[in-house]
C-alpha positions in Angstrom: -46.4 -6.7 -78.6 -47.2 -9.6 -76.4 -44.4 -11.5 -74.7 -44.1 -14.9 -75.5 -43.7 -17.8 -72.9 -39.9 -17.9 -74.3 -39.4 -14.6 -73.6 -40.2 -14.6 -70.4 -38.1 -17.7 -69.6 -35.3 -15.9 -71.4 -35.7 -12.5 -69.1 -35.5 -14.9 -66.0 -32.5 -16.4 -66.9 -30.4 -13.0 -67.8 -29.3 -11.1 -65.2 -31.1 -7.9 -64.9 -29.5 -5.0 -66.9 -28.2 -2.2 -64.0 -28.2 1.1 -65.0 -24.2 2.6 -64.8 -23.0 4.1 -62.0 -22.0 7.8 -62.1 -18.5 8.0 -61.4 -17.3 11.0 -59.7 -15.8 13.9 -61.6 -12.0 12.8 -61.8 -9.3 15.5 -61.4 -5.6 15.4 -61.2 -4.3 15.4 -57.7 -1.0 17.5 -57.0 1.8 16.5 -54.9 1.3 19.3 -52.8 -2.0 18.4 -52.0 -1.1 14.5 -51.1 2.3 16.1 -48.4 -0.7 18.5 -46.9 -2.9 15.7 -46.1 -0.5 13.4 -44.8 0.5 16.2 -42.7 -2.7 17.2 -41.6 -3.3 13.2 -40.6 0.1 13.4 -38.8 -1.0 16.2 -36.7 -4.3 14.4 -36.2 -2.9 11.4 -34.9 -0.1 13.2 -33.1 -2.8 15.4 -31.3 -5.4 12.2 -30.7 -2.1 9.7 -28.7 -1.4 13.2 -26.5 -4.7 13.3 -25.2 -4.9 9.3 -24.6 -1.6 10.1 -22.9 -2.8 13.6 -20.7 -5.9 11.5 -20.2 -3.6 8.9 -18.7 -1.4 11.0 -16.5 -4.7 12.8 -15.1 -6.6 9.9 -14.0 -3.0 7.9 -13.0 -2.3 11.1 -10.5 -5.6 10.8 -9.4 -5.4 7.1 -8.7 -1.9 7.9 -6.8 -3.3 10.5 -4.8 -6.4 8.3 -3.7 -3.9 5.7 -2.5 -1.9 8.1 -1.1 -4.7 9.6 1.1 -5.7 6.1 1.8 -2.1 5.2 2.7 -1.6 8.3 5.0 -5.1 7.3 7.1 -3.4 4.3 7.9 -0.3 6.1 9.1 -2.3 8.1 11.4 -4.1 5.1 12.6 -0.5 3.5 13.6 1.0 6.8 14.7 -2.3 6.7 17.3 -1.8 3.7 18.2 2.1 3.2 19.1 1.4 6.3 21.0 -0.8 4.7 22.9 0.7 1.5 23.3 4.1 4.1 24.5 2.2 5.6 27.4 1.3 2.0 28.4 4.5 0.5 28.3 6.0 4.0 30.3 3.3 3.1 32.8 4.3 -0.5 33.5 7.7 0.4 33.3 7.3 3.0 36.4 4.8 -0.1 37.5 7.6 -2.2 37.6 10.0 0.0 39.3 8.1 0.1 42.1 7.5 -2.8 42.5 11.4 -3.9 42.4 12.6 -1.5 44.6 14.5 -2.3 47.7 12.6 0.2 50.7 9.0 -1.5 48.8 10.3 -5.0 49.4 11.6 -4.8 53.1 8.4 -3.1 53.8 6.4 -5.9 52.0 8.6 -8.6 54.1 8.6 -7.3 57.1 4.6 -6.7 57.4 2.9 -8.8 55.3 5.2 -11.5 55.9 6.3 -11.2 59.6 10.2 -11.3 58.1 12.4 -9.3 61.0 15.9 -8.0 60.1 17.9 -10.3 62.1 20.6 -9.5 64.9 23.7 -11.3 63.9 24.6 -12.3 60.5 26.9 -15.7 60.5 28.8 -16.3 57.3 29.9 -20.1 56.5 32.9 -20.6 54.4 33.2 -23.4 52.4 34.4 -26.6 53.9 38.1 -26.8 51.9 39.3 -23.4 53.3 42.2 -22.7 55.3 39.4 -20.4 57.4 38.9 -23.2 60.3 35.6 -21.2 61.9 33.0 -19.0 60.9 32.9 -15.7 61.5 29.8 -13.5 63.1 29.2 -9.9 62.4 26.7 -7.8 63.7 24.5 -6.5 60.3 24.6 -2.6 59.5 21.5 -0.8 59.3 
């Protein structure tokens, strides 16, 4: 049998016939069965947010401990340095005490500066005194 041109316009227009699906075998599914799996996907889910969360606390510790290391270099650094910076200040301190004390700065008077210790000393007192004179003492060595 030869098709005809309207046969041909008519097999255009209809959708082509698909063959069935196969449907899987159906079975009746117990109650049992449904509390096991949603237990078994519990656990799964359960087990699956713990590791997230170990994985968390491993690499968080990890991250603490790098700035902790990092944190403690710095300490050392400082703890160097203030030690340092101790010694100088203890040496200008005992600098300094040299230089202010008394035997240092008569010595320093007397021969860089040609400063003599003099003989008398004369005190003045002021001019609304009862004291009508001023009095002369010879200075103590």
């Amino acid at each position: 049998m030869a098709m005809t041109q309207s046969d041909k316009v008519r097999q255009r227009r209809e959708p082509a016939r698909q063959k069935p699906t196969r449907t899987p075998p159906l079975r009746v599914v117990r109650q049992t069965e449904l509390v096991r799996r949603a237990a078994r996907k519990r656990v799964r889910r359960t087990l699956v947010f713990a590791g997230f969360l170990a994985a968390a606390a491993i690499f968080g510790t990890i991250g603490a401990r790098g700035v902790l290391a990092e944190r403690q270099l710095q300490l050392d650094k400082l703890s160097t340095q203030l030690s340092a910076e101790q010694a100088q200040h203890q040496k200008l301190d005992s600098k300094l005490a040299n230089l202010e004390s008394p035997s240092r700065i008569v010595n320093s008077a007397e021969n860089n500066l040609g400063m003599t210790t003099p003989s008398n000393v004369t005190y003045l007192h002021p001019a609304n005194s009862n004291a009508s004179a001023s009095t002369t003492t010879s200075p103590n060595k």
